[in-house]
MIZALUM-88041 format. One record per residue (C-alpha): residue in one letter; x, y, z. Coordinates in pm, whole numbers, padded with zeros to 5 digits, always signed. Layout:
aXYZ ...
//
This chain:
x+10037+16069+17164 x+09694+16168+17027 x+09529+15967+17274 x+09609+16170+17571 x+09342+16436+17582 x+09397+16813+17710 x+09145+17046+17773 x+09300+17443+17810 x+09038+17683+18009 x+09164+18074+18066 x+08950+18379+17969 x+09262+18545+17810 x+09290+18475+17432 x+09657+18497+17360 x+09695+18259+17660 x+09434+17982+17520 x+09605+17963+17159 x+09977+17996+17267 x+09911+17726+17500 x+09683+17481+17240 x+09979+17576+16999 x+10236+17434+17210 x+10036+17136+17311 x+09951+17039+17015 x+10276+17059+16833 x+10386+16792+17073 x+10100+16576+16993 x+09869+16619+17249 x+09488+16624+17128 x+09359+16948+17302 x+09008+17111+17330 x+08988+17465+17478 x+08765+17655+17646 x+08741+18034+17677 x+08537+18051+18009 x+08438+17792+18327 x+08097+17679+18169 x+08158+17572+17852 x+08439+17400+18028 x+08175+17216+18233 x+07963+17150+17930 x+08270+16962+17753 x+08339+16754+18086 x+08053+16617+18060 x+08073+16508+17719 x+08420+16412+17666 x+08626+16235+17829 x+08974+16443+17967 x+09304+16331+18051 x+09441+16688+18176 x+09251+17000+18281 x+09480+17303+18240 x+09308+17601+18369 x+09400+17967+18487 x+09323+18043+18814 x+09164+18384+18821 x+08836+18432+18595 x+08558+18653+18616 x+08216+18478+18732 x+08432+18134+18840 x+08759+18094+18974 x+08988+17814+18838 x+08946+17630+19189 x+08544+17612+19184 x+08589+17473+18814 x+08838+17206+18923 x+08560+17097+19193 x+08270+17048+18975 x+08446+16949+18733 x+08593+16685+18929 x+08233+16582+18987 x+08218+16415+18630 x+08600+16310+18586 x+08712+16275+18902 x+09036+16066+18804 x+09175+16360+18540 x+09499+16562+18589 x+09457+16909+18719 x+09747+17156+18622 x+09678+17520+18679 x+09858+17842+18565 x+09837+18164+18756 x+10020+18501+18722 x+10018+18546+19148 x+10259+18282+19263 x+10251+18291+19635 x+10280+18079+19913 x+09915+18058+20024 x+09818+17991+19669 x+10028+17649+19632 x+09909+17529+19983 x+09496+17562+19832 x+09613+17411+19503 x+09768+17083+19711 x+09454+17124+19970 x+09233+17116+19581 x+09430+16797+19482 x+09593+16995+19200 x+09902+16797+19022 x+10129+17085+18953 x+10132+17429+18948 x+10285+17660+18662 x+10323+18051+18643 x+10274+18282+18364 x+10385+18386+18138 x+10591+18079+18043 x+10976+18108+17994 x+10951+17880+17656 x+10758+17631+17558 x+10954+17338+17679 x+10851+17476+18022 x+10465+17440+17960 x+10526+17083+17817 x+10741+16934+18100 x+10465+17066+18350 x+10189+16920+18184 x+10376+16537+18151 x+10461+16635+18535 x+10134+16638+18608 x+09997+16341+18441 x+10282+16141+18588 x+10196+16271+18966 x+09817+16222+18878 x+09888+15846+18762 x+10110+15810+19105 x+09811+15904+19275 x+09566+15679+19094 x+09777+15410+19169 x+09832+15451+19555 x+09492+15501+19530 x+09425+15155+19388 x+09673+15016+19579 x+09498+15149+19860 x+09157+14996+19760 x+09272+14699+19685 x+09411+14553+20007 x+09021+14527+20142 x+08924+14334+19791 x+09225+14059+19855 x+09094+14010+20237 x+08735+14005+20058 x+08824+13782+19760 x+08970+13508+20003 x+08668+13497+20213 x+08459+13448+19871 x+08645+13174+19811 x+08643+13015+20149 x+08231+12982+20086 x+08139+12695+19927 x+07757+12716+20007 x+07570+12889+19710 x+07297+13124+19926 x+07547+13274+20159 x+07807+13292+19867 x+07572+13514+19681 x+07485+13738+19979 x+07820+13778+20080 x+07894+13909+19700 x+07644+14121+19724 x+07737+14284+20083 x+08087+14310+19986 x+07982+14481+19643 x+07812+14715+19820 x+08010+14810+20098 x+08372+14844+19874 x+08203+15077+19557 x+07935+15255+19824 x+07706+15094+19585 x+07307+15049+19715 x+07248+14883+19357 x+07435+14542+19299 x+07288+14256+19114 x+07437+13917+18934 x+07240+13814+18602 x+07360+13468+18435 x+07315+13431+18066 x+07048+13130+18047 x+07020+13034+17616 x+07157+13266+17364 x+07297+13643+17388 x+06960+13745+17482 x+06821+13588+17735 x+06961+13666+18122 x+06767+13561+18477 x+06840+13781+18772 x+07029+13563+19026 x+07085+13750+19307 x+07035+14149+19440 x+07078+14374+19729 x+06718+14459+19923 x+06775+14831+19922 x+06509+14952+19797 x+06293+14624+19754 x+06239+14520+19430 x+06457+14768+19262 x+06592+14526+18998 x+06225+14430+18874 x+06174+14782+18667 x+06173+14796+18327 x+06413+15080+18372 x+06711+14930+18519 x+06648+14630+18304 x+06600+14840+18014 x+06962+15043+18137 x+07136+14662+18210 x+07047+14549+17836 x+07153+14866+17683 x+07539+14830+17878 x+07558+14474+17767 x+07526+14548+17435 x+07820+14821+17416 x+08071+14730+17630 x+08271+14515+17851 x+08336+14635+18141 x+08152+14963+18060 x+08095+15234+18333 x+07820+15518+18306 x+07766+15886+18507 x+07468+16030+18502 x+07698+16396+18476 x+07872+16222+18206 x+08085+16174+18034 x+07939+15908+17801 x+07709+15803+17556 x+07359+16043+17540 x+07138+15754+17538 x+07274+15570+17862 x+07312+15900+18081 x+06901+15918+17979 x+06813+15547+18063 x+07044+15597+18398 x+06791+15936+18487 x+06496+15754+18328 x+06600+15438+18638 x+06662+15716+18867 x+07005+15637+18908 x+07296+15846+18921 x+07639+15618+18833 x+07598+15223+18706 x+07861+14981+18583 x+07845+14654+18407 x+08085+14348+18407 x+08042+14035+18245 x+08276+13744+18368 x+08279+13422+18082 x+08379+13097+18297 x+08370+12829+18056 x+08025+12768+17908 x+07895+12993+18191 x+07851+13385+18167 x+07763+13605+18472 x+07688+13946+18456 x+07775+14216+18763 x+07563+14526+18800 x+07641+14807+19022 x+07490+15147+19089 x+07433+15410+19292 x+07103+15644+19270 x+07000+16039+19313 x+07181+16081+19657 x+07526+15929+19522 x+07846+16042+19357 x+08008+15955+18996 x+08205+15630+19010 x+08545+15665+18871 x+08751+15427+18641 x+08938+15316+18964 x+08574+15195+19115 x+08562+15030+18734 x+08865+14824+18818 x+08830+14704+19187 x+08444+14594+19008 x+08595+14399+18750 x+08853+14228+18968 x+08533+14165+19214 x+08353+14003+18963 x+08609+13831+18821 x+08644+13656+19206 x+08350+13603+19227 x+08258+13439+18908 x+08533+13184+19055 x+08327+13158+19397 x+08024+13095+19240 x+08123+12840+19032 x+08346+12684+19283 x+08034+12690+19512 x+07837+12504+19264 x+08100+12225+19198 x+08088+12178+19621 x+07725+12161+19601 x+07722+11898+19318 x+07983+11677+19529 x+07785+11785+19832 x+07435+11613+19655 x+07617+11289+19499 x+07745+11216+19820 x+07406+11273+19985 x+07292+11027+19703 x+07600+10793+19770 x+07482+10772+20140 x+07153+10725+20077 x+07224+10445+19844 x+07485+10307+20120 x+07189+10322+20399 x+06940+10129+20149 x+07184+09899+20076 x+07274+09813+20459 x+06943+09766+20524 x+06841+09552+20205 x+07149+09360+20355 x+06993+09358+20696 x+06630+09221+20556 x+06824+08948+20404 x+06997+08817+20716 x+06691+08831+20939 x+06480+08654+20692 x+06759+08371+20666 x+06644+08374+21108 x+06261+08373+21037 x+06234+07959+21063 x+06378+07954+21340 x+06243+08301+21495 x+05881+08130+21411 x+05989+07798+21645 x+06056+08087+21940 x+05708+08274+21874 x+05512+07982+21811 x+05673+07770+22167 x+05545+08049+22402 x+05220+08095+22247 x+05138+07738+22294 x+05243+07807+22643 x+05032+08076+22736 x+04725+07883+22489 x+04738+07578+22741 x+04785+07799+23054 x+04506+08038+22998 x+04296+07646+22922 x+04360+07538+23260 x+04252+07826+23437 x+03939+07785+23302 x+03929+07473+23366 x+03656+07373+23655 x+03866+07135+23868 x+04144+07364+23905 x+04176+07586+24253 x+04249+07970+24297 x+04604+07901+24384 x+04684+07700+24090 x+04529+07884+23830 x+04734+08234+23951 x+05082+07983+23908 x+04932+07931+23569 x+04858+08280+23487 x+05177+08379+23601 x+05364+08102+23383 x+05135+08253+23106 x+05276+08599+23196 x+05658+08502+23193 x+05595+08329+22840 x+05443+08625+22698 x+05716+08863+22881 x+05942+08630+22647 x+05726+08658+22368 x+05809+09018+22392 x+06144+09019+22441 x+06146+08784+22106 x+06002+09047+21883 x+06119+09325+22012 x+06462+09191+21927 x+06360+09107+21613 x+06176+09473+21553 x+06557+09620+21657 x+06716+09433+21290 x+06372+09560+21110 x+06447+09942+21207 x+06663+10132+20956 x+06994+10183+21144 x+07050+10481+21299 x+07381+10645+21222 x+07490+10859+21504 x+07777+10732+21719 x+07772+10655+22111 x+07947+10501+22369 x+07929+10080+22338 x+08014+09770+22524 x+08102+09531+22239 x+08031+09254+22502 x+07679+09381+22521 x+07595+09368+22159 x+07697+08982+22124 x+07560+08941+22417 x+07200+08997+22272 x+07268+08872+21963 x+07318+08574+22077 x+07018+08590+22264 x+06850+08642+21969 x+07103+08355+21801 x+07008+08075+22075 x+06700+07890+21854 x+06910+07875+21607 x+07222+07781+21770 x+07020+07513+22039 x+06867+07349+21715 x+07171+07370+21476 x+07359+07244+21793 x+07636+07506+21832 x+07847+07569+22101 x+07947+07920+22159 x+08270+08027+22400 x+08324+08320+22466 x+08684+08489+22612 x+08653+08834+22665 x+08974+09019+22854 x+08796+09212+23098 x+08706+09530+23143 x+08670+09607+22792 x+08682+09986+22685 x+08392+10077+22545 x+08414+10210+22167 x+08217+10525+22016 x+08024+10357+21708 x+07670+10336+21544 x+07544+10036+21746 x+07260+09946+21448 x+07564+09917+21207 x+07833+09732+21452 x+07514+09502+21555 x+07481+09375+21175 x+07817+09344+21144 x+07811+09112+21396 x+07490+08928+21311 x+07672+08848+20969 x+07951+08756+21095 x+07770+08487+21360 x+07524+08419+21072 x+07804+08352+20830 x+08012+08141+21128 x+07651+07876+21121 x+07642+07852+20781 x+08015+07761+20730 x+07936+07468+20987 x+07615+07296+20811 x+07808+06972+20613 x+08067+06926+20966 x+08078+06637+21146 x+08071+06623+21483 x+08155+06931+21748 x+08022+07246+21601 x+08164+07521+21786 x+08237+07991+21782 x+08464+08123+21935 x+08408+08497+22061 x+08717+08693+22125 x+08778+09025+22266 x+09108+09234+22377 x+09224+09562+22356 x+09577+09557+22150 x+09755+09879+21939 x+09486+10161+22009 x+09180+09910+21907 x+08944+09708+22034 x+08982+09369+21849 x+08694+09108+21828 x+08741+08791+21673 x+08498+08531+21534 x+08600+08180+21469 x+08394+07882+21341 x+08461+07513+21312 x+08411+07480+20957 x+08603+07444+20631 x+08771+07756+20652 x+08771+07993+20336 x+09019+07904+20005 x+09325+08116+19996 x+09215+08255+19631 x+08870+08336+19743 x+09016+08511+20062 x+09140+08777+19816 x+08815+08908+19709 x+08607+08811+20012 x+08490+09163+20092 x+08401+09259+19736 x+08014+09298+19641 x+07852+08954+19536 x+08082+08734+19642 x+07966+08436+19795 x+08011+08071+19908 x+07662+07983+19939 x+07403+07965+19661 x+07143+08124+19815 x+07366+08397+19947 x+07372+08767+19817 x+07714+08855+19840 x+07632+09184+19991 x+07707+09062+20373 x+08052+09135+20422 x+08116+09393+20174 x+07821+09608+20359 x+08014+09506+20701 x+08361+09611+20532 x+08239+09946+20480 x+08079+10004+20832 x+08362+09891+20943 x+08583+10117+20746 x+08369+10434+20809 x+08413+10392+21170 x+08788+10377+21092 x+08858+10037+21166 x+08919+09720+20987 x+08784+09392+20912 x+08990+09136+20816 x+09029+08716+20772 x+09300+08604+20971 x+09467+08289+21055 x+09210+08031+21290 x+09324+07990+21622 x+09139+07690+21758 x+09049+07453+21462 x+09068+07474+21099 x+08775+07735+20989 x+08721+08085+20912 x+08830+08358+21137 x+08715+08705+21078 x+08879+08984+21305 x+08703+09338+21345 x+08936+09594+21524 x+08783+09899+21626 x+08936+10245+21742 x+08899+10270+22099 x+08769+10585+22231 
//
């Protein structure tokens, strides 16, 4: 049992070798001490599992030495011997935190022994509920590290909680960047400002990384010379170091408290390493969030390019025919504005002419701005729409092409529709598509070209259908319909319905091909949640 450590303090001689006798003959390793100071001296130096010390001696009672020399080892066992048992003098050694009392002289040696294991036991009972004690705060605080997933606030909330559970000013996270040598500061507490950048504390953080892990250092001692002079030399009075290996990754955890504070104890050295081993776990959880948090950013970025590289397609397959709708009312207005100048042509006549000049150009405007509308990047945000307003304009904007490709549209909408919360840029395309898709299908037919436009509410959705008059759509090719780059049509890009399958989707609907209803074509149904 050579690693316990006892250190005997009593001014009397016979005392001080009858007790190191007995002690050591039952394997103890014990240093003594003939009077308080040197008793300080070797606290500071070496570490001391039990302090047995008399109670009365000259210059320094045994009480004043247990309190400073608590100051350097404040988790060591205290076990004090007097010759004046009394009742007053048990109640200050329980008020001094002593862990057992013995009076002299001993009745045998057995007697000295069992009080000194007594008191090692009752001091380790106390560490514990002491830890126990601490650690109820650090579960509470090690949930809410983990709760964080965003990297800033992660780090600041290490730091505050750091400080606030060790009463530690000085807390700091290092990561190891290439090699054992080289560390950049991640994060530190503010108090005082720029702190961490002297050469110091740097100095004092390289030396502890070198010779330990987790390694704990008091300015009063006990401990190595040369970090008790770097720890003056930073102005600091207690540190501690903890590195945490994750992986590939190593953090390092830095804690200390300057001039004004107290030693830090091995139980401060515990709750620290359990802190940092939390929040090595929190940081890198954090980072894996903010990877998935950036891909997906990138995913939806891609997603919005892609609609609207979907979009440009579809409105240039309308630009013949948007061209015939520019071109008619300029040709109107050309000839209008002609006859008003025109010398043979009275007041009252030339303002009907200006007037049809105005309506042609109030059409004009109504042409582009429609168009301008698909142009736009979509805007995302959802709102409350009338479905029957949407394919309402766009076949407004659909009527060149539908007078010229002669298409009849018929509509049956169950009225009043509920109106659905959705991005109206993104339902709008899907809808172009579709109606863009339903002319196409209907270029090689013969004979009454018709779409039918269906709306009903039906199971908790709003359901829209679009039917054409064509060929309808294989039963193999059904199958894979909405997959990227599948098309029909030569020309086509095979992007249209897969980018309307996932607006759809993302609004928590569905799109699907169903069964035709009127004729023999294509029939695309798009169900969306009503609001």
């Amino acid at each position: 049992m050579f690693e316990t450590r006892v250190l005997i303090v009593d001014d009397d001689a016979l005392v001080l070798r009858l007790c190191e006798r007995m002690l050591t003959r039952a394997s103890f390793q014990v240093v003594t001490a003939n009077d308080p100071f040197t008793a300080l001296e070797i606290l500071k130096k070496q570490p001391v599992d039990l302090l047995l010390v008399d109670i009365y001696m000259p210059e320094m009672d045994g009480f004043e030495l247990i309190m400073q020399g608590r100051q350097y080892q404040a988790d060591m066992a205290v076990l004090v011997m007097t010759g004046y048992g009394t009742i007053e003098m048990a109640i200050k050694a329980l008020r001094q935190g002593v862990d057992g009392l013995i009076l002299k002289p001993f009745e045998g040696g057995d007697q000295l022994l069992d009080a000194a294991r007594a008191a090692l036991v009752e001091s380790q009972r106390k560490r514990d509920a002491g830890r126990l004690q601490a650690l109820r705060p650090l579960f509470d605080i090690s949930e809410t590290l983990i709760s964080e997933t965003n990297l800033q606030p992660l780090q600041k909330l290490i730091l505050e909680s750091a400080g606030s559970l060790l009463q530690a000013p000085y807390v700091a996270i290092y990561r190891q960047l290439t090699g054992d040598s080289e560390y950049e500061l991640v994060s530190c507490s503010e108090a005082p400002l720029d702190w961490h950048k002297s050469i110091a504390v740097n100095g004092l953080v390289w030396l502890l990384l070198q010779k330990g892990n987790p390694l704990l250092v008091n300015c009063d001692g006990p401990g190595d010379e040369e970090n008790r002079a770097l720890l003056m030399k930073a102005d600091l009075r207690a540190a501690m170091v903890v590195i945490v290996n994750r992986g590939n990754k190593r953090f390092v955890f830095f804690a200390a408290r300057g001039d004004e504070g107290v030693a830090f104890t091995h139980s401060d050295l515990e709750m620290f390493v359990i802190l940092s081993r939390q929040s090595a776990v929190a940081i890198e959880n954090a980072e894996l969030y903010e990877d998935l948090r950036k891909y997906i950013r990138r995913l939806e970025e891609s997603q919005k390019a892609l609609v609207q590289a979907e979009k440009m397609a579809a409105v240039g397959r309308l630009m013949a025919s948007v061209a015939h709708e520019v071109n008619n009312p300029l040709q109107s207005v050309r000839n209008c504005l002609h006859l008003v100048h025109h010398r043979g042509v009275g007041a009252e006549q030339s303002s009907s002419y200006l007037d049809m000049a105005t309506k042609e150009l109030d059409r004009l405007s109504n042409t582009v701005q429609r168009m301008l509308e698909f142009y736009r990047p979509g805007r995302i945000e959802k709102e409350k729409v009338n479905i029957e307003d949407i394919i309402d304009r766009l076949l407004e904007l659909l009527r060149a092409q539908l007078k010229q490709r002669e298409v009849v549209v018929l509509k049956e909408f169950k009225q009043p529709l509920p109106v659905v919360m959705v991005a109206r840029d993104q339902i709008q395309q899907v809808f172009f598509n579709l109606f863009l898709n339903a002319l196409d299908a209907m270029n090689e037919v013969q004979g009454e070209k018709k779409i039918w436009v269906e709306a009903f509410p039906e199971g908790g959705y709003l359901r829209v259908t679009v039917e054409d008059a064509g060929v309808g759509i294989d039963e193999e090719l059904q199958q894979q319909i909405f997959e990227p780059f599948v098309s029909t049509k030569p020309e086509g890009t095979g992007l249209g319905l897969s980018v309307s399958y996932g607006i759809i989707e993302a609004h928590g609907g569905m799109l699907r091909v169903i069964p035709p209803k009127h004729a023999n074509g294509a029939c695309f149904e798009v169900a969306l949640p009503i609001e």
